[in-house]
N, CA, C and O of each residue as an XYZ file, in Angstrom:
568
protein
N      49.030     11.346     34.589
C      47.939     12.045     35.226
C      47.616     11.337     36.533
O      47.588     10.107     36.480
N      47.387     11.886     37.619
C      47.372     11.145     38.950
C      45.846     11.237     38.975
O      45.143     12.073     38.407
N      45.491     10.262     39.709
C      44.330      9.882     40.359
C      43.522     10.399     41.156
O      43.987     10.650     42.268
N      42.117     10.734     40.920
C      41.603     11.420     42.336
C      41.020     10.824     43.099
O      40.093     10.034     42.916
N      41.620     11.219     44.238
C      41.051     10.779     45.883
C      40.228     11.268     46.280
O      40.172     12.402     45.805
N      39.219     11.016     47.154
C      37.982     11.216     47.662
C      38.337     10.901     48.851
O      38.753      9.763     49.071
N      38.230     11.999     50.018
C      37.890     11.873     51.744
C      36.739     12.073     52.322
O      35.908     12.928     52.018
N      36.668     11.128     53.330
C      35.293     11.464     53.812
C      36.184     11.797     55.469
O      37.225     11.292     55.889
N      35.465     12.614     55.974
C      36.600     12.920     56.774
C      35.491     13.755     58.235
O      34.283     13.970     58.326
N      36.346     13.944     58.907
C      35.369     14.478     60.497
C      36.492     15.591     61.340
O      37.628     15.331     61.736
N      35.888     16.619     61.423
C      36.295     17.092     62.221
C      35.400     17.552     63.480
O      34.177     17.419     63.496
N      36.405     18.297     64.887
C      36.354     18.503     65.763
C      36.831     19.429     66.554
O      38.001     19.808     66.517
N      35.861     19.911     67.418
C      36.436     20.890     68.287
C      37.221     20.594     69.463
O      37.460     19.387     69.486
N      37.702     21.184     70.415
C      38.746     21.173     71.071
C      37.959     20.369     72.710
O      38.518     19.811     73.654
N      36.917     20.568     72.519
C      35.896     19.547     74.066
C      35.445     18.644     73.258
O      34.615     17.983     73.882
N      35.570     18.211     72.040
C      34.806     16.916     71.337
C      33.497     17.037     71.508
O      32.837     16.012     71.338
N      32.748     18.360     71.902
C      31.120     18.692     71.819
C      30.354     18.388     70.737
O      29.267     17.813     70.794
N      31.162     18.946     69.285
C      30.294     18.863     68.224
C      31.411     18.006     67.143
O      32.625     18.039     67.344
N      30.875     17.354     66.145
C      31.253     16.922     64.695
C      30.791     17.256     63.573
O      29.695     17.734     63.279
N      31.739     16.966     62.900
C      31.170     17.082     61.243
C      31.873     16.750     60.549
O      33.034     17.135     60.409
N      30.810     15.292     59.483
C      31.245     14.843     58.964
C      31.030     15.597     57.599
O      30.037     16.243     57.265
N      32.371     15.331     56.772
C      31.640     15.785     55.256
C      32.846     15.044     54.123
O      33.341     13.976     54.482
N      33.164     15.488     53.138
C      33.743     14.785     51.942
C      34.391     15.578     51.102
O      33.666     16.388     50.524
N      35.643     15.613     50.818
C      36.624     15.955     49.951
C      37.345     15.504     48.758
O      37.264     14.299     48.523
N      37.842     16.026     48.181
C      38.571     15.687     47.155
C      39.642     16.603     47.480
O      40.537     15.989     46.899
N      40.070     17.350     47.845
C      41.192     18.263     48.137
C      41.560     18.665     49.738
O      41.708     19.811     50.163
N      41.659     17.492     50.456
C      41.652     17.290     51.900
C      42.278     18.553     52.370
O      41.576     19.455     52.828
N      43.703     18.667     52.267
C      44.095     19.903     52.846
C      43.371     21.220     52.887
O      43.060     21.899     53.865
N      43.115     21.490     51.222
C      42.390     22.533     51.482
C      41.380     23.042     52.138
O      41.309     24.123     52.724
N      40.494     22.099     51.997
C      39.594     22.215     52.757
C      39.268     22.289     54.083
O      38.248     22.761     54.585
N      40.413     21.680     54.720
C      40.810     21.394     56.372
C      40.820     23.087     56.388
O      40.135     23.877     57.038
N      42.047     23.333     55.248
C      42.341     24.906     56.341
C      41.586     25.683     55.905
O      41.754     26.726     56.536
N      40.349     25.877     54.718
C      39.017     26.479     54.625
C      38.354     26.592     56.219
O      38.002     27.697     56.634
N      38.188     25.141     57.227
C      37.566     24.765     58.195
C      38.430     25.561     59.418
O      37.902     26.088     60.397
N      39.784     25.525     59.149
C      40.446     26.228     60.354
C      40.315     27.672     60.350
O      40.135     28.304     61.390
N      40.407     28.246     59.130
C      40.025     29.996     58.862
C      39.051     30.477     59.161
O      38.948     31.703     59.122
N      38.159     29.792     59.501
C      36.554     29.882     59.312
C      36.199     30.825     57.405
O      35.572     31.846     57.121
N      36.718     30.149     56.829
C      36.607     30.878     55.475
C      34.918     31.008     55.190
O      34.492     31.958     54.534
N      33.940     29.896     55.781
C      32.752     29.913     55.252
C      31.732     30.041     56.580
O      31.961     29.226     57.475
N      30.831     30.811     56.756
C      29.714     30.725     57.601
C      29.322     29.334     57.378
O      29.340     28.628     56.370
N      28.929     29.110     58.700
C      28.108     27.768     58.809
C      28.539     27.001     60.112
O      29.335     27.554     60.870
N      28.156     26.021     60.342
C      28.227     25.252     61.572
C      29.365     24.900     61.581
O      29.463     24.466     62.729
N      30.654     24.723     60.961
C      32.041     24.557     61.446
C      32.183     25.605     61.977
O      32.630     25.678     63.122
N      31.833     26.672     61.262
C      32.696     28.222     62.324
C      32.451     28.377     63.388
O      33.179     28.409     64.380
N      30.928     28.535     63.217
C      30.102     28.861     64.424
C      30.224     28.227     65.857
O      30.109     28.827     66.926
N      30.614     26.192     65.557
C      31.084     25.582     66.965
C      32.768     25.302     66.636
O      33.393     24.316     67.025
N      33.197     26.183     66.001
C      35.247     26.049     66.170
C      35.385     24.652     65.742
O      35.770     23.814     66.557
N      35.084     24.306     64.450
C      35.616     23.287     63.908
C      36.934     22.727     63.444
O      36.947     22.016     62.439
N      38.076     23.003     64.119
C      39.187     23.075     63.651
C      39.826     21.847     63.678
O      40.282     21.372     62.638
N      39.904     21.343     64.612
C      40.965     19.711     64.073
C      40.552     18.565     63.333
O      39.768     17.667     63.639
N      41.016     18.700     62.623
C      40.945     17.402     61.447
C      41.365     15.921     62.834
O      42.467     15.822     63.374
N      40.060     14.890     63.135
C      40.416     13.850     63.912
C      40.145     12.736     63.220
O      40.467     11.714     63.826
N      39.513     12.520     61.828
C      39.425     11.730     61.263
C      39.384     11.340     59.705
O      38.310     11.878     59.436
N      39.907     10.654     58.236
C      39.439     10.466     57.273
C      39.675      9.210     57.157
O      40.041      8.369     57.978
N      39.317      9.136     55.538
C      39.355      7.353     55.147
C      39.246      8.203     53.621
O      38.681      9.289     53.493
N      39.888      7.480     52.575
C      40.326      8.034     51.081
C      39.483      6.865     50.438
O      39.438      5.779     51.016
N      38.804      7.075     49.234
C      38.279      6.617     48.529
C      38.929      6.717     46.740
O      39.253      7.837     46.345
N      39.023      5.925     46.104
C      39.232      6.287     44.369
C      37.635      6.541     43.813
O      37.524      6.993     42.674
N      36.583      6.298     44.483
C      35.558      6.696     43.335
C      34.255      7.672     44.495
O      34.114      7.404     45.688
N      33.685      8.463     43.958
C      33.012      9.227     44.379
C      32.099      8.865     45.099
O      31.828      9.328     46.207
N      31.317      7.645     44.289
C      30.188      6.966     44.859
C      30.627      6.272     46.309
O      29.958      6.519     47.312
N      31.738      5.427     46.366
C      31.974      4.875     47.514
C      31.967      5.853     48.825
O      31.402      5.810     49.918
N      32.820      6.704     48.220
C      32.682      8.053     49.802
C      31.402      8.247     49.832
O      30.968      7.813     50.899
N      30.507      8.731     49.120
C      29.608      9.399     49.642
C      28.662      8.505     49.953
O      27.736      8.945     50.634
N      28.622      7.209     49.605
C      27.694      6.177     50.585
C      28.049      6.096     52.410
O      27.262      5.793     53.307
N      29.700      6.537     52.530
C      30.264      6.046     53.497
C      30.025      7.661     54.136
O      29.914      7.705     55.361
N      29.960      8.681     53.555
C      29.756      9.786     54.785
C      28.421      9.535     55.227
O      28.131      9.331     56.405
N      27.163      9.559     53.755
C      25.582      8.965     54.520
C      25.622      8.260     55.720
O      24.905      8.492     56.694
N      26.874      6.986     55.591
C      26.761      5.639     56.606
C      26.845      6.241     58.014
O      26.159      5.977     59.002
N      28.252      7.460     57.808
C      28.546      7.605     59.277
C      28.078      8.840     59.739
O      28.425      9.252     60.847
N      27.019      9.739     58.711
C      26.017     10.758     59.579
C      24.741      9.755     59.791
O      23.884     10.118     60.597
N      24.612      8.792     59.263
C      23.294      8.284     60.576
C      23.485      7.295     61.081
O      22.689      6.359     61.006
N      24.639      7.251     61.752
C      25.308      6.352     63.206
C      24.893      7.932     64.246
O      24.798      9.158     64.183
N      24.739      6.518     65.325
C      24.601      7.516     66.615
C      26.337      8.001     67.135
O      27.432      7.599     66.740
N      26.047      8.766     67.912
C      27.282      9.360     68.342
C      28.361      8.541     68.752
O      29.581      8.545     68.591
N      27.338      7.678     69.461
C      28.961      6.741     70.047
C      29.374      5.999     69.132
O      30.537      5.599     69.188
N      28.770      5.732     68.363
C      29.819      4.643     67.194
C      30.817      5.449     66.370
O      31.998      5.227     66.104
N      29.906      6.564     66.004
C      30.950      7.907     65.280
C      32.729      7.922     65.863
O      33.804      7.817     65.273
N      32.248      8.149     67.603
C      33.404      8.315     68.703
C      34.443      7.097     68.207
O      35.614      7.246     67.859
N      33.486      5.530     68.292
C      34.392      4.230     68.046
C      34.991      4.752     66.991
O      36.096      5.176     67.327
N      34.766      4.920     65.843
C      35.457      5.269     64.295
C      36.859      5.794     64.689
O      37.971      5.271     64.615
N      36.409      7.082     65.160
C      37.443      7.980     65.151
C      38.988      7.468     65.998
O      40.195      7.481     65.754
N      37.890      6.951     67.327
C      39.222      6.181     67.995
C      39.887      4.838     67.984
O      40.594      4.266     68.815
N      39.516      4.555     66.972
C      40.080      3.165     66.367
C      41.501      3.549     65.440
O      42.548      2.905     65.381
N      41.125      4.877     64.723
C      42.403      5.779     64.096
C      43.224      6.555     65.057
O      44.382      6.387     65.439
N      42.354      7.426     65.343
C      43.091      8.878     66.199
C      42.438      8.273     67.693
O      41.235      8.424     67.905
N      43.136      7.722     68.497
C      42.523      7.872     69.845
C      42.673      8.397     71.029
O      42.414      7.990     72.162
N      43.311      9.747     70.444
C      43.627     10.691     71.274
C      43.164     11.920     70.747
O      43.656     12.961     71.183
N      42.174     11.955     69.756
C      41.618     12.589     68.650
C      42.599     13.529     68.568
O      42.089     14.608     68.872
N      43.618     13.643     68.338
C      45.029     14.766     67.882
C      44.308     15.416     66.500
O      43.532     14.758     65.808
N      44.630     16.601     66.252
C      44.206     17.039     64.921
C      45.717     16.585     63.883
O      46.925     16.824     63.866
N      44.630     15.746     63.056
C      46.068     14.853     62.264
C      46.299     15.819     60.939
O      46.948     15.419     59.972
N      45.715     17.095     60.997
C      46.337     18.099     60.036
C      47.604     18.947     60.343
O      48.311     19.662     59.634
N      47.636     18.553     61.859
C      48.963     19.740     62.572
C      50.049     19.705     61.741
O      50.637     20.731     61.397
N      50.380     18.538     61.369
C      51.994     18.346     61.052
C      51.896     19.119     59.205
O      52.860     19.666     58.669
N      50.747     18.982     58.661
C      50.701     19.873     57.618
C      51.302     20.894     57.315
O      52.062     21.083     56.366
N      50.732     22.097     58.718
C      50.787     23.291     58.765
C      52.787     23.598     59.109
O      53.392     24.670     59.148
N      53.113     22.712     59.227
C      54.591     23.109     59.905
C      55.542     23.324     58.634
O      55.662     22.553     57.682
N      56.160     24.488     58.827
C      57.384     24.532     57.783
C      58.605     23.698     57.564
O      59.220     23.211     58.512
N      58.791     23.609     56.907
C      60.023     22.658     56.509
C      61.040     23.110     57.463
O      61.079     24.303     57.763
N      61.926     22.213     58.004
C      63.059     23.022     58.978
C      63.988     23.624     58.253
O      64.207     23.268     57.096
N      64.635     24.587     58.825
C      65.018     25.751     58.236
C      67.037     25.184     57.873
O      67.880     25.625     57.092
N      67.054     24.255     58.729
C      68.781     23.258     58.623
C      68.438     22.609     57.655
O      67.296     22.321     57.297
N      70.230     22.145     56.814
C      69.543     21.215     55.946
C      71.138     20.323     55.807
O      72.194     20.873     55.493
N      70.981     18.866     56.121
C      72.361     18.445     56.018
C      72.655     18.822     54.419
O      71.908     18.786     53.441
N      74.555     19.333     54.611
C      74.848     19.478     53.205
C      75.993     18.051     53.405
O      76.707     17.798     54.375
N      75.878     17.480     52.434
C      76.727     15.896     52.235
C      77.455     16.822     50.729
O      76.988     17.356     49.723
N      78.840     16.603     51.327
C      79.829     17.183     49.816
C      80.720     15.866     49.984
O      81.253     15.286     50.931
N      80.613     15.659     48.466
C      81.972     14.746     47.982
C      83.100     15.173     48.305
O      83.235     16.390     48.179
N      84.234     14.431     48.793
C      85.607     14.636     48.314
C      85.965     15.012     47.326
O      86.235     14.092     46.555
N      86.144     16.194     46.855
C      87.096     16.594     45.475
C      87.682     15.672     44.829
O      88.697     15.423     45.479
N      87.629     14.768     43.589
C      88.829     13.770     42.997
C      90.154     14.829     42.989
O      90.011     15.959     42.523
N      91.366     14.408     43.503
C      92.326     14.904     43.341
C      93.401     13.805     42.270
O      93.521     12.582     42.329
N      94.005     14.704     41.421
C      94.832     14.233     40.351
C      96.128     14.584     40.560
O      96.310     15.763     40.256
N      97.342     13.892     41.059
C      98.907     14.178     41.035
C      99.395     14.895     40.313
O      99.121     14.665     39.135
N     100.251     15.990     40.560
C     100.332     16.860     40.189
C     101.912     16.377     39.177
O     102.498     15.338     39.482
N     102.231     16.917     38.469
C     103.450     16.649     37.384
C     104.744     16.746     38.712
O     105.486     15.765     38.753
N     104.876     17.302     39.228
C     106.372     17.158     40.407
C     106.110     16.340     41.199
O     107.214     16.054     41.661
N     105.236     15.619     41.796
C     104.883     14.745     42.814
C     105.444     13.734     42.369
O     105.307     13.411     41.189
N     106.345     12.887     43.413
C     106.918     11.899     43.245
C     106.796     10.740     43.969
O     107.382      9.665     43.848
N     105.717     11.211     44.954
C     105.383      9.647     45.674
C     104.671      8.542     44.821
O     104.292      8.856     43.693
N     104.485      7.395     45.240
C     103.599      6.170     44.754
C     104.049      5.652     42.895
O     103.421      5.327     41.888
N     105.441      5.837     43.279
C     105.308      5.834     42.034
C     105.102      4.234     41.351
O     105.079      3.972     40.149
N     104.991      3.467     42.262
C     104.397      2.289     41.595
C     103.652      2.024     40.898
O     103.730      1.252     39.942
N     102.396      2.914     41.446
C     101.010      2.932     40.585
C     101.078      3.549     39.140
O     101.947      4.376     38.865
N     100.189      3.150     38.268
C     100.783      3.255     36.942
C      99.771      4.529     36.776
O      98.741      4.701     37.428
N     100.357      5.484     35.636
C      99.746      6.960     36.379
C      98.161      6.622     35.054
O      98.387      5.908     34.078
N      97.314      6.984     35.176
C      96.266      7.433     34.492
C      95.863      8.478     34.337
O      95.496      9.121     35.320
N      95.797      8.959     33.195
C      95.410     10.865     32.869
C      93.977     10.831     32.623
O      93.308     10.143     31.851
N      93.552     12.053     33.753
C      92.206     12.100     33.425
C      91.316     12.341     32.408
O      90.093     12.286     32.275
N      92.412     12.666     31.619
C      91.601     13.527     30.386
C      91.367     12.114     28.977
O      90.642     12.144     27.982
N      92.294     11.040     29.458
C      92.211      9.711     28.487
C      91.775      8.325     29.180
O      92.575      8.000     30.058
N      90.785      7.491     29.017
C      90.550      6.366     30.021
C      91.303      5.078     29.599
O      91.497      4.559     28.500
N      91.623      4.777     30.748
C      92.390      3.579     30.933
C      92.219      2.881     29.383
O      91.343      3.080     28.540
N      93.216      2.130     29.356
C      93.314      0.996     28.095
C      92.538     -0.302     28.763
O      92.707     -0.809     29.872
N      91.462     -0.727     27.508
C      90.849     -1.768     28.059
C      91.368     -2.896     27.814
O      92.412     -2.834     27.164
N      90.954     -4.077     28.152
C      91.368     -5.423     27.852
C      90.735     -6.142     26.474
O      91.117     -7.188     25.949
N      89.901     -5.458     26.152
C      88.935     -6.140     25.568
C      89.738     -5.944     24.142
O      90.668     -5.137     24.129
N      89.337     -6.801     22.710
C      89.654     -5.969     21.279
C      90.289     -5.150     20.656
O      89.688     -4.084     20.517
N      91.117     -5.193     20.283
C      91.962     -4.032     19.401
C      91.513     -3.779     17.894
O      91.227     -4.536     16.967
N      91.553     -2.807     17.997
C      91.808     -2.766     15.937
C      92.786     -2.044     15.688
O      93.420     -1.148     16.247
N      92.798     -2.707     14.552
C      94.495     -2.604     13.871
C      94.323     -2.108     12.709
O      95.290     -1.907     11.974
């Protein structure tokens, strides 16, 4: 059973005018809840779309002390946060949204090939049939 993660996380619009911080347990989803505008409210309303910041937590309590912490910081420390991670505030959900590439190396074995009954080269080598494995060194019974 895997573990649940807790994000406290910030997004942003495209002039860095407005933020919002809030808290997840299902980061992706919720990002692209925020990019759809799936819900009325102040993400839609100021184009909340790029994901520019999180930090993952294992227990509930810890995030949500830490979103309190960083909705009552003033703005510019908010800004420090973000650009200490993202400091080009890139929306670090982009690479999410991208499909798998559509190429895919195919790596094929060499076929084992087995000498055929008329083949007469190499005949030094002592022949081994695939269908019986080598005689070992080890023990006999008699």
């Amino acid at each position: 059973m895997s573990e649940r993660v807790y994000c406290v996380y910030t997004m942003a619009n495209k002039t860095r005018g407005s933020l919002y911080i809030g808290i997840s347990s299902r980061l992706k989803a919720r990002v692209r809840e925020h990019k759809s505008g799936a819900f009325e409210g102040f993400t839609a309303k100021y184009k909340l779309h790029r994901l520019v910041y999180y930090e993952t937590y294992r227990q509930i309590l810890h995030a949500l002390d830490r979103e309190k912490q960083l909705k009552h910081w003033r703005r510019s420390k908010q800004e420090a946060v973000i650009e200490s991670m993202n400091p080009n505030w890139l929306d670090l959900s982009a690479e999410w949204e991208k499909p798998a590439p559509t190429h895919h190396l195919k790596i094929e074995r060499p076929a084992q090939r087995f000498p055929d009954e008329n083949e007469t080269n190499n005949k030094s080598r002592p022949e081994v049939s695939p269908l019986r494995p080598a005689k070992s060194r080890g023990l006999r019974s008699r």
